[in-house]
C-alpha positions as CSV (number, residue, x, y, z in Angstrom):
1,X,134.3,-46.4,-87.0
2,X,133.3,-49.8,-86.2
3,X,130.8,-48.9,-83.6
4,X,129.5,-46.4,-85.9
5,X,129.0,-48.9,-88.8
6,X,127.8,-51.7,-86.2
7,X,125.0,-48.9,-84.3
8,X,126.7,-49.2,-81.2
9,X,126.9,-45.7,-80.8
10,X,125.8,-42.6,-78.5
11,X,123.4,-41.0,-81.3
12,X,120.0,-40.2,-79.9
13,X,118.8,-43.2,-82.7
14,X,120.2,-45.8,-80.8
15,X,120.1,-44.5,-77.0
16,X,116.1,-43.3,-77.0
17,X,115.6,-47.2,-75.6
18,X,117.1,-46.7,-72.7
19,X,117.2,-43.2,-72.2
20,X,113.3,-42.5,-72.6
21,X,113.1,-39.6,-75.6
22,X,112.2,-39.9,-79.0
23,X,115.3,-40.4,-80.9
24,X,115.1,-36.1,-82.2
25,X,118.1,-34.1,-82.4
26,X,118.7,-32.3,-79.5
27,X,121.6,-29.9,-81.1
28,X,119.1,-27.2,-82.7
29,X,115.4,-28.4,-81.9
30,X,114.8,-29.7,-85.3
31,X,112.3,-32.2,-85.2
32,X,114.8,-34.7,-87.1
33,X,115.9,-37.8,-86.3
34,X,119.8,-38.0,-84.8
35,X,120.6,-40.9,-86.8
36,X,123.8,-41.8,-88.7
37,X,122.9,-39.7,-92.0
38,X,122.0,-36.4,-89.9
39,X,125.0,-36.3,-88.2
40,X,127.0,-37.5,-91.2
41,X,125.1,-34.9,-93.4
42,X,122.0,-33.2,-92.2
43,X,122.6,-31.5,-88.8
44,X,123.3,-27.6,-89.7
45,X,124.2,-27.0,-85.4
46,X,127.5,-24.7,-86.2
47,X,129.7,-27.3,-84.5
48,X,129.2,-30.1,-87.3
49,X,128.8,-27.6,-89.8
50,X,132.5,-26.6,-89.1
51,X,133.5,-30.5,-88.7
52,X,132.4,-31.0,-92.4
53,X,134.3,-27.9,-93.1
54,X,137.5,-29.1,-91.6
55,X,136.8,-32.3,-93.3
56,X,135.3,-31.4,-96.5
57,X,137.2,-33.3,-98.7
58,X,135.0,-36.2,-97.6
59,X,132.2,-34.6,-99.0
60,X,133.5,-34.2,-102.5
61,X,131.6,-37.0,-104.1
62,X,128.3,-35.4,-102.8
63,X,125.8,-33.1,-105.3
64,X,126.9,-29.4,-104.2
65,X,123.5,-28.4,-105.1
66,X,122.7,-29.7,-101.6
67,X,125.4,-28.2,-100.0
68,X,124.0,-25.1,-97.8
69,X,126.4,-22.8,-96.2
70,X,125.9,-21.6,-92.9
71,X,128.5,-18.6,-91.9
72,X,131.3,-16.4,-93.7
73,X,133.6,-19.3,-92.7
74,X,132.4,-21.6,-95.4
75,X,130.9,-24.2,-92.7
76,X,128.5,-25.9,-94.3
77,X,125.9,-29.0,-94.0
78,X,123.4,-30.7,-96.6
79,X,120.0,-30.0,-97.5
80,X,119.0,-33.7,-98.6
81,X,121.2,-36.9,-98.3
82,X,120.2,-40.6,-99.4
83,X,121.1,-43.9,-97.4
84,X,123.5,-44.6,-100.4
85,X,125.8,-41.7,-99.0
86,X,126.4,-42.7,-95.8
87,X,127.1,-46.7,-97.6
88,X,129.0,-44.9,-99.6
89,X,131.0,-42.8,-96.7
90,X,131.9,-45.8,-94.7
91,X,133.4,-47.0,-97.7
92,X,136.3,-44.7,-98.1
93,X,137.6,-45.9,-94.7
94,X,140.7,-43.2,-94.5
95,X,142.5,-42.0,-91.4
96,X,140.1,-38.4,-92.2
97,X,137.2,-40.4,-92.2
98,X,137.8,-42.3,-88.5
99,X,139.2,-38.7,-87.3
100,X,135.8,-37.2,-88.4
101,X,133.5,-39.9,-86.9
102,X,135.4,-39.9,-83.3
103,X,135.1,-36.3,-83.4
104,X,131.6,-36.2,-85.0
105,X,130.9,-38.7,-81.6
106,X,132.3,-36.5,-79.3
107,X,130.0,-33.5,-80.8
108,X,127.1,-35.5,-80.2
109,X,127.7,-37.3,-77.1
110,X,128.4,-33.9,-75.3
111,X,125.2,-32.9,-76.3
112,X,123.6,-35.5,-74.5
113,X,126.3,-35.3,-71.6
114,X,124.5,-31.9,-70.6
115,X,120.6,-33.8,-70.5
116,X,121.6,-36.2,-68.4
117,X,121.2,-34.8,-64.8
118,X,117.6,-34.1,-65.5
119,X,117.1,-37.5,-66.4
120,X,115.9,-40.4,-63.9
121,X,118.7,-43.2,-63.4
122,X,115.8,-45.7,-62.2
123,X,118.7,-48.3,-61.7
124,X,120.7,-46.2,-59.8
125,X,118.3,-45.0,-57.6
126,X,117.7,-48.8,-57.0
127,X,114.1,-48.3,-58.7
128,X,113.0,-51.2,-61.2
């Protein structure tokens, strides 16, 4: 949760300094940036959709006209969000909110875990 509030996390926002891309979401090719309110709210990829559903009493506080659902299962993810949500997320600090995040984080960085071998290590290689 920390790392999450403090931007020291794997989301494309943060890593696109280092890792040479533009910061986009790489879960459905939406041209939208992976930052902490897509992936809290925005991203409709069926694996977060799901996440919010298995979580969704986080989302209770949110206007349901926003709500989209995806599937028959009820997954679900958010048309429109505001930077007051995700304040207002971190606030609630529950054991379901830092189980959402670490999972949330591991949807995410697997996505990127898949890119990497077609990416250049310059420092590896011993390149500068």
């Amino acid at each position: 949760m920390a790392r999450f509030r403090l931007h020291s996390h794997a989301l494309r926002v943060e890593t696109r300094s280092w890792e040479h891309h533009d910061g986009t979401c790489d879960k459905r090719g939406l041209q939208a940036i992976q930052d902490e309110k897509h992936a809290l709210f925005l991203c409709p990829c069926l694996q977060m959709c799901l996440l919010r559903l298995q979580f969704a009493d986080l989302s209770h506080d949110l206007p349901m006209a926003h709500k989209i659902t995806v599937c028959q299962t009820g997954a679900f993810y958010f048309s429109q969000a505001c930077p007051e949500d995700v304040f207002n997320f971190f606030q609630k600090q529950t054991n379901d909110s830092c189980r959402f995040i670490s999972e949330l984080m591991d949807v995410f960085v697997m996505a990127g875990v898949h890119q990497q071998p077609e990416q250049s290590n310059y420092l590896a290689e011993g390149q500068t």
